[in-house]
C-alpha positions as CSV (number, residue, x, y, z in Angstrom):
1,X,121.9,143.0,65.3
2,X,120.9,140.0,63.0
3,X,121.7,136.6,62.5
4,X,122.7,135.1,59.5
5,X,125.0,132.2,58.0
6,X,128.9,132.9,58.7
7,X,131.5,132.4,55.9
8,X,134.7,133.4,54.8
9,X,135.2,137.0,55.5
10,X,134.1,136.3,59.2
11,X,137.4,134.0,60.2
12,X,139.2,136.9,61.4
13,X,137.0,137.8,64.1
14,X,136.1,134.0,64.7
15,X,139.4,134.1,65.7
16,X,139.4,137.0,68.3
17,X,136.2,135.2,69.7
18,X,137.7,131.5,69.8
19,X,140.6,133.3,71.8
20,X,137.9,134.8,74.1
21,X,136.5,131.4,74.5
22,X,139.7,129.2,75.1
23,X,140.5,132.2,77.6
24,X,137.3,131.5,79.7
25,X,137.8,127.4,79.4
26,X,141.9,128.1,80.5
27,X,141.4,129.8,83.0
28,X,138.6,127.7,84.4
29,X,140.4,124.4,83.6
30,X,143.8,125.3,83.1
31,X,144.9,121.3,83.4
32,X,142.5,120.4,80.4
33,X,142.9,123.8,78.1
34,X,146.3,125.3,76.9
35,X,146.1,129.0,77.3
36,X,146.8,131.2,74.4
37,X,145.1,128.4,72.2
38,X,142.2,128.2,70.5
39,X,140.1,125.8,69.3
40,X,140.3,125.4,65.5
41,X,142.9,126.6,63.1
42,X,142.7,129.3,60.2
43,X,142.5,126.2,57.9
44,X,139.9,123.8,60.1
45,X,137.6,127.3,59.9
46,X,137.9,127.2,56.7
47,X,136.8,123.8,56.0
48,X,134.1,124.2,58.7
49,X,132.5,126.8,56.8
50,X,132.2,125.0,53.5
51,X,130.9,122.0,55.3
52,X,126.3,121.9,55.1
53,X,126.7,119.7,57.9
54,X,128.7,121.9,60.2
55,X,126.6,125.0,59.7
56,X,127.7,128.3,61.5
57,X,125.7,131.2,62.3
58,X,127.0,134.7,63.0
59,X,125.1,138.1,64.9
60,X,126.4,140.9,63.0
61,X,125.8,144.7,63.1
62,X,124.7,147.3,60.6
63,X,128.1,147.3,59.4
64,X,128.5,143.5,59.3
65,X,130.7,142.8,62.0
66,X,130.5,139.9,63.8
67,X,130.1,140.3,67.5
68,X,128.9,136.2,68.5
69,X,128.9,132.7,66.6
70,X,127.4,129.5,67.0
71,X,129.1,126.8,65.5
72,X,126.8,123.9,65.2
73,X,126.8,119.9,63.7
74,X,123.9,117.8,62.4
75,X,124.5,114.6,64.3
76,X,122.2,111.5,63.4
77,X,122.9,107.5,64.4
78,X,121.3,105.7,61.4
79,X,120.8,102.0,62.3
80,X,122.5,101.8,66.0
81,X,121.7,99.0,67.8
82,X,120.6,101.0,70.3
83,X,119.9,104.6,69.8
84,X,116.9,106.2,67.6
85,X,117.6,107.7,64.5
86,X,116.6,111.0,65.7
87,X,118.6,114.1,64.2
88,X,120.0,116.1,66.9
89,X,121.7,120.0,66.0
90,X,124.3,120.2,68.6
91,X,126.1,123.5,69.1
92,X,129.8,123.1,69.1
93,X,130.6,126.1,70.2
94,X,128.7,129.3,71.0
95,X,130.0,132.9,71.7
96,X,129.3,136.5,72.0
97,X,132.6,139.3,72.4
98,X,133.1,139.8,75.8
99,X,132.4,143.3,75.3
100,X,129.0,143.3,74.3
101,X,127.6,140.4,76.5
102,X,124.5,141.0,78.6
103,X,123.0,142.6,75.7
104,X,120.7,139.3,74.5
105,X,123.2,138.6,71.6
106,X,123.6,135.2,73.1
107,X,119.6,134.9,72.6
108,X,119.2,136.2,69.4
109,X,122.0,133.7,68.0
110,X,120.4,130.6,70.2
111,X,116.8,131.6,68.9
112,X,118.3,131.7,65.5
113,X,119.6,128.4,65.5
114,X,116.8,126.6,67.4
115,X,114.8,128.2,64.5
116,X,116.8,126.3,61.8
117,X,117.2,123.0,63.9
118,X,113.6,123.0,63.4
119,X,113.1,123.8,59.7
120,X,115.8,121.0,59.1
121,X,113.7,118.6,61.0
122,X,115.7,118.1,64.0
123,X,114.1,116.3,67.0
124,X,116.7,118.3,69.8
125,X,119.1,120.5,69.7
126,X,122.3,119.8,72.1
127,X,125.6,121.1,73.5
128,X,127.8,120.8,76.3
129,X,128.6,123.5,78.7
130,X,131.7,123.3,81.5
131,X,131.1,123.0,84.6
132,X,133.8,125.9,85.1
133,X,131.7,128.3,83.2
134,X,128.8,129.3,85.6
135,X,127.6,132.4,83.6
136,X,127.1,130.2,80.3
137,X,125.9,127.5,82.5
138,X,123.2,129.8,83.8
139,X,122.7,131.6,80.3
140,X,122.2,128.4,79.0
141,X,119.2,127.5,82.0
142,X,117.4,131.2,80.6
143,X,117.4,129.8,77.2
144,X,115.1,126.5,78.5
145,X,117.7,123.8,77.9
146,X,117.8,120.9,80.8
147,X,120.3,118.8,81.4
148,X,120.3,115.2,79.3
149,X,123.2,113.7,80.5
150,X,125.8,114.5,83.1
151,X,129.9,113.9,82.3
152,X,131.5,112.9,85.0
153,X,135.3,112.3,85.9
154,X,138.2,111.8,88.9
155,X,141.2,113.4,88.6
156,X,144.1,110.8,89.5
């Protein structure tokens, strides 16, 4: 298995794996996420992939099939009042086919993109797991990330 950038020929099985992913968050949250949805479009991927600041990586076989993603942002606040201007690399999204997890695929991806966060001078790299996804929570503990904020809500 290796990591390497994802692009046009790797939509369809984006798909299959944003499915997976929306499934997780539906079921977990089912009065926040739609089931049978996923997060972006054919057309959104599309322009995601040709986008340097949106770069996605993808862990692919021997025969180039992709089997995890992480979908990632370059985020930066130039001249706020208040915060730095430190550039973060937050991972949108980050997956690994259901069928295959527990084999470090999650890892490899995650080590892969820390990697580039740091060749593209990023100060931290970020994401945002749900509270109603334990395993990723706990995956997410392995890889050394700590919490830097805490979202909080009541349901009316």
């Amino acid at each position: 298995m290796k990591v390497r950038k994802a692009g046009l020929k790797d939509i369809e099985r984006m798909n299959k794996l944003l499915y997976q992913v929306a499934g997780v968050h539906s079921k977990g949250r089912p009065d926040l996420f739609r089931e049978g949805k996923k997060k972006y479009s054919t057309a959104q991927l599309e322009k995601i992939l040709a986008d340097p600041m949106r770069p996605v990586f993808a862990a692919v076989d021997d025969e180039d099939v992709m089997w995890g993603y992480a979908f990632c942002v370059f985020q930066q606040h130039n001249g706020d009042g208040l915060l730095t201007d430190i550039k973060t690399l937050y991972i949108d999204d980050l997956c690994v086919d259901e069928s295959c997890r527990g084999k470090h695929i999650g890892s490899l991806i995650y080590e892969e993109v820390k990697k580039f966060a740091k060749e593209n001078g990023c100060y931290n790299l970020t994401l945002n797991v749900w509270e109603c996804n334990p395993s990723a929570m706990a995956f997410y503990k392995a890889m050394g990330l700590v919490p830097y904020k805490t979202g909080m809500e009541t349901i009316l």
